[in-house]
N, C-alpha and C positions, 0 to 999 in steps of 0.2 A: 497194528501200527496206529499211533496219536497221530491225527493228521496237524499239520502244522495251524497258528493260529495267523489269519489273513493281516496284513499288514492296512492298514486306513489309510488315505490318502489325508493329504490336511486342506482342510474347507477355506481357499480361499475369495476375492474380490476381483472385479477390474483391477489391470494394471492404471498406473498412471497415465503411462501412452494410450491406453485403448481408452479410458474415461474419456483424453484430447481430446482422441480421433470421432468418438461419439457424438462429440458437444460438437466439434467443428461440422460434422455432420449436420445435426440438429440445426445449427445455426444457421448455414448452408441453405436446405431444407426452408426452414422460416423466413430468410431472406426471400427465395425465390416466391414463397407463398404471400409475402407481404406488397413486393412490386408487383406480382400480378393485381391483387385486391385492388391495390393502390391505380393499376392501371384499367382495372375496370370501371372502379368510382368514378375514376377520368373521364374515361367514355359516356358511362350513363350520365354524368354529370353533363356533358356534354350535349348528348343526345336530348336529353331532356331541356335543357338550352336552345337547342334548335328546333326540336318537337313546337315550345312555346313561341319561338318568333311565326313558324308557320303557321301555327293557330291563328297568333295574335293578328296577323296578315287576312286568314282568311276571313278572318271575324268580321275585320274592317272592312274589307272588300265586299261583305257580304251586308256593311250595314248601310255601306252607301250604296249599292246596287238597287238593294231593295228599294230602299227612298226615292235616287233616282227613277227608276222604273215606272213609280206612281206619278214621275214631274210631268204638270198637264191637267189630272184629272181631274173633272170638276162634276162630278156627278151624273154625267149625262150632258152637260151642256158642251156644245161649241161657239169659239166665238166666230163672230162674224168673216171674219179674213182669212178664216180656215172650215168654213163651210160651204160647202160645193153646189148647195140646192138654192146659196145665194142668185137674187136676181139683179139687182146692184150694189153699187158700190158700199166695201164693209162702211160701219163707223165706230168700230171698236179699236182700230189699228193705235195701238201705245203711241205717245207722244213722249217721253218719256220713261229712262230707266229709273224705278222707283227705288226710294232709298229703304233700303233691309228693317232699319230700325227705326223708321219716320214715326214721331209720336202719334198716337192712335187717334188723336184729339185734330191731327192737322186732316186727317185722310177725305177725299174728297171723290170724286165720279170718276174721275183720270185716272186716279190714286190704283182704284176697287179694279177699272179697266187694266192697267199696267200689270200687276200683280196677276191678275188671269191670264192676259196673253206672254208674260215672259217668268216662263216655269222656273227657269234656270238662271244664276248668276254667282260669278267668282271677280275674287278681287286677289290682288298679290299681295295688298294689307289690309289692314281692318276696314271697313266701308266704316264710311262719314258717320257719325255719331251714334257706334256701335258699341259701347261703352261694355258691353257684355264680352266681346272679341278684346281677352286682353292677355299680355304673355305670350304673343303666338311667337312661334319660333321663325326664322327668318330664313327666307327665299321657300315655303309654302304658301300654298293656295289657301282662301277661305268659298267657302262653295254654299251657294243659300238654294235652296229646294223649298216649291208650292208645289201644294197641291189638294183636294180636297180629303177627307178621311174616306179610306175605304168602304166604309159600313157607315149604313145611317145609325144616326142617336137610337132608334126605335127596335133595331138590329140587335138580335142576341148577342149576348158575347162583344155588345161595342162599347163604349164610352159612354155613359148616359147623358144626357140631358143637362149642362150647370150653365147655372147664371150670371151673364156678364161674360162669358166665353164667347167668341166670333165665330159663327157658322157660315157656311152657306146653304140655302134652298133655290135649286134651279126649279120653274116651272115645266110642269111637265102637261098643263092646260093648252089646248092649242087657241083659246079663247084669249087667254091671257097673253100669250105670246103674242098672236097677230096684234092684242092693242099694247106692245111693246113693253113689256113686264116678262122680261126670261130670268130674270132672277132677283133671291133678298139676300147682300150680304152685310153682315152686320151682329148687333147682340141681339136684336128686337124685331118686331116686326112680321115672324114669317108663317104669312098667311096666305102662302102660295097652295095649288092644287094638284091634284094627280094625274092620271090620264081621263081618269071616269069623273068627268068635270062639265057641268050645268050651266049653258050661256043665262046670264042675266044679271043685274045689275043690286048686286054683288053677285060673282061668279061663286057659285056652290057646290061641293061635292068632297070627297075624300081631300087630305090636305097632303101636301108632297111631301118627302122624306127631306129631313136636313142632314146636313153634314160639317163634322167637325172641319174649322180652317186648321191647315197643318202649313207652318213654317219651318222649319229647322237650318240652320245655322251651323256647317262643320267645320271646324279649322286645327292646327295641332299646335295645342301648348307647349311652352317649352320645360312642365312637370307635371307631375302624377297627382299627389295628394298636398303636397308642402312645395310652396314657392323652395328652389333651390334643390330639389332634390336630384337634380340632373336627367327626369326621364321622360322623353316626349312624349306625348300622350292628344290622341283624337279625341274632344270633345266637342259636344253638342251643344247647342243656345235652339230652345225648346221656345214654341210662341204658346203664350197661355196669358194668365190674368197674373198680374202680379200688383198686389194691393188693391184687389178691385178693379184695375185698368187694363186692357189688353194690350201683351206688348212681350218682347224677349224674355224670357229668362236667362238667370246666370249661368253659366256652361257647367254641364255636371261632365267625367272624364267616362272615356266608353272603350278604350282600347290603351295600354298603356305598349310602350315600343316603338309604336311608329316616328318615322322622324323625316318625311317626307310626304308630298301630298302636293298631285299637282295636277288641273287638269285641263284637257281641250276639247271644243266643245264642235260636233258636228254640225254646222249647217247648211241647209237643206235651202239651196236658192237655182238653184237651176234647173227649169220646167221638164217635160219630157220632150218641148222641140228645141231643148238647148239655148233655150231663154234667159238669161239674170233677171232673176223677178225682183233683183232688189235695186240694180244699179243700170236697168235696163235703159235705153235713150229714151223713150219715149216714154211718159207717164202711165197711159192705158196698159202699156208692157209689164207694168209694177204689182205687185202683191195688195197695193191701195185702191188697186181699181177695180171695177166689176170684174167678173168673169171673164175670159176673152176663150172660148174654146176651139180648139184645131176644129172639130167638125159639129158645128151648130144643131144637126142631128143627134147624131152618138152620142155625145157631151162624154166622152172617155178619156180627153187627154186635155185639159186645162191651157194654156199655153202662158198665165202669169200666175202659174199656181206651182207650189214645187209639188215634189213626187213621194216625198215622206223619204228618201233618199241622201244622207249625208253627204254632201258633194265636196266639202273641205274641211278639213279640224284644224282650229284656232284656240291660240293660248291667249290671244288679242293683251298683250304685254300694255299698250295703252289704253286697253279698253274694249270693249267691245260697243258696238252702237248698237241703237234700239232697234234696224232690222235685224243686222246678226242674231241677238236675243231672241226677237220674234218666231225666228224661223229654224230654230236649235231642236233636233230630231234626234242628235246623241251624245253622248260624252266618251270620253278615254279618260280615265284613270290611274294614273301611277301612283304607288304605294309603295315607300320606302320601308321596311324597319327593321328592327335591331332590336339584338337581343337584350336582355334585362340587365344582364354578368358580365362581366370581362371574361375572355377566354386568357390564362396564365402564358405568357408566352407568344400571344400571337399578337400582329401588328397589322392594323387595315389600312394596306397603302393600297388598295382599290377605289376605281372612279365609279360614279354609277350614274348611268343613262335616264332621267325620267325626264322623254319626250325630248325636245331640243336642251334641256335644265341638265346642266350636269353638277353632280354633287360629291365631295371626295379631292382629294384623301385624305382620311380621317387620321389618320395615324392615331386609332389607339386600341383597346385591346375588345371591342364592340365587333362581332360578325351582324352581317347586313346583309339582305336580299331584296331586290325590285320585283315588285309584285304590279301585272298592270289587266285591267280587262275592259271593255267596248259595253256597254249601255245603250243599249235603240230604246226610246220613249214612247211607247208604245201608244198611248192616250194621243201625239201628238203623229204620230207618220200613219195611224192607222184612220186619221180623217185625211189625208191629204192621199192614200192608194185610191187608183180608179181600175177599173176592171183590163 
């Protein structure tokens, strides 16, 4: 038998319905894969928006901490109204609070004294003819920090040696000292000794280490790089030479975001027998008098002397006066900032708390976080502990 021959089927395509149903698929498909993308960019965009404010924050916090932390130090020296081995009455106690940006040409004995006993000072505007504080945004602190450099000129790894820069050299001669030479500050001059130091007339031996003057100057502009650009920014006014003279420089920008800044400042006025060593009735009771100690033996517990002990924080809204200054042991910090971007969509009708200062509502599309942390001065509470 011829077996029969197979029949072929005929080779066709999608139908038109099923190409639809494909596409619609497909589309379907691509949609879902396109809002997710879309809504991860979101996030990370996001994330990374917030990532940066908290940097930006900690930066900041971390660049006035540090500064803070050295307000005080002057090398080795103490002055007299915070030295416990005094036997009478200081004569260093500030008679005035010294102005930040006093031409270098007026400074004078007072001047040199003021600047070493008051480490710390904040203004709610620019201080008196600070021409370098300019653009600051409003209802911020501006915060001026002394203190000596860390490392001597002579010191690896420090700052060397330039001319027409303002040092200080504390004596570290006890020869020198007792005939009333504890320190050179100034551009010239420092031909002070070390410890291993030869009575005679010139006193001779090794010469003491100097140290660079550090001033710094913080407040927050109200831009980054370009007057107008809208973004607050923490800068710095650096003390150095500027055309050969010593004095401010112009603020270079050190954190951009921030948009807040405000601080209070710890002082440290009440003894350990619950004395005001600033406002006390009686004069000998006061911080300007000699020593007065609870037990003339021991000598443990000072009784016009504070304790290195914050005992109140002051925004001092008019001022603070030259005891407050004098005897400021820490500061509080609050740190406003904000992000770089607008969030699409979202709106900041939040207040925000720095210190008694309240700031807000913004109403606009800027997230913002209050960043705040405590400063103890170590240089300055750690001559006033007694055992």
């Amino acid at each position: 038998m011829n077996p029969q021959a197979p029949k072929f089927m005929r080779m066709r395509g999608f139908s038109l319905v099923e190409l639809m149903i494909a596409m619609t698929l497909g589309l379907l498909i691509m949609a879902a894969l396109t809002t997710l993308f879309v809504d991860t960019s979101r996030t990370n965009r996001e994330m990374a928006k917030t990532n940066s404010q908290i940097e930006n924050a900690r930066f900041a916090v971390q660049i006035l901490q540090e500064d803070l932390a050295h307000a005080g130090y002057w090398g080795g020296f103490v002055p007299e109204f915070d030295d416990l081995t005094l036997s009478g009455a200081p004569t260093d106690v500030p008679a005035a609070i010294p102005a930040p940006c006093a031409a270098y040409a007026s400074w004078d004995t007072a001047y040199y004294r003021s600047l070493i006993a008051i480490p710390v000072q904040f203004y709610n505007a620019a201080p008196g003819g600070c021409t370098v504080v300019a653009n600051k945004l409003a209802q911020t602190d501006v915060i001026v920090v002394r203190h000596a450099d860390t490392c001597a000129t002579t010191d690896a790894n420090c700052t060397p040696d330039v001319a027409g820069r303002l040092y200080f050299q504390p004596s570290r001669c006890v020869y020198e000292i007792e005939d009333g030479t504890h320190y050179v500050f100034g551009t010239t001059g420092f031909d002070l000794h070390a410890r291993l130091c030869v009575d005679g007339s010139p006193v001779t031996g090794p010469a003491a280490p100097k140290f660079r003057y550090i001033s710094n100057i913080y407040y927050i502009r109200d831009y980054a790089v370009t007057a107008g650009d809208g973004i607050p920014t923490l800068v710095r006014s650096s003390f150095d030479t500027v055309g050969g003279t010593p004095a401010h420089q112009a603020a270079v920008p050190l954190v951009e975001g921030i948009q807040g800044l405000r601080i209070e400042i710890g002082v440290d006025h009440i003894s350990d027998s619950g004395n005001n060593i600033i406002t006390a009735g009686d004069a000998s009771d006061r911080y300007t008098a000699a020593i007065k100690w609870a037990d003339a033996d021991e000598r443990d517990s000072p009784t016009n002397r504070g304790d290195g002990v914050p005992d109140s924080f002051l925004h001092c809204a008019g001022g603070c006066s030259v005891d407050q200054l004098a005897n400021v042991s820490a500061a509080r910090i609050y740190i406003l900032a904000r992000s770089n971007e607008e969030t699409p969509g979202y709106n900041d009708d939040k207040t925000y708390k720095l210190g008694a200062l309240t700031l807000g509502p913004f109403n606009d599309g800027f997230k913002r976080h209050v960043f705040t942390t405590t400063i103890r001065f170590i240089n300055v509470t750690s001559r006033r502990e007694t055992p």
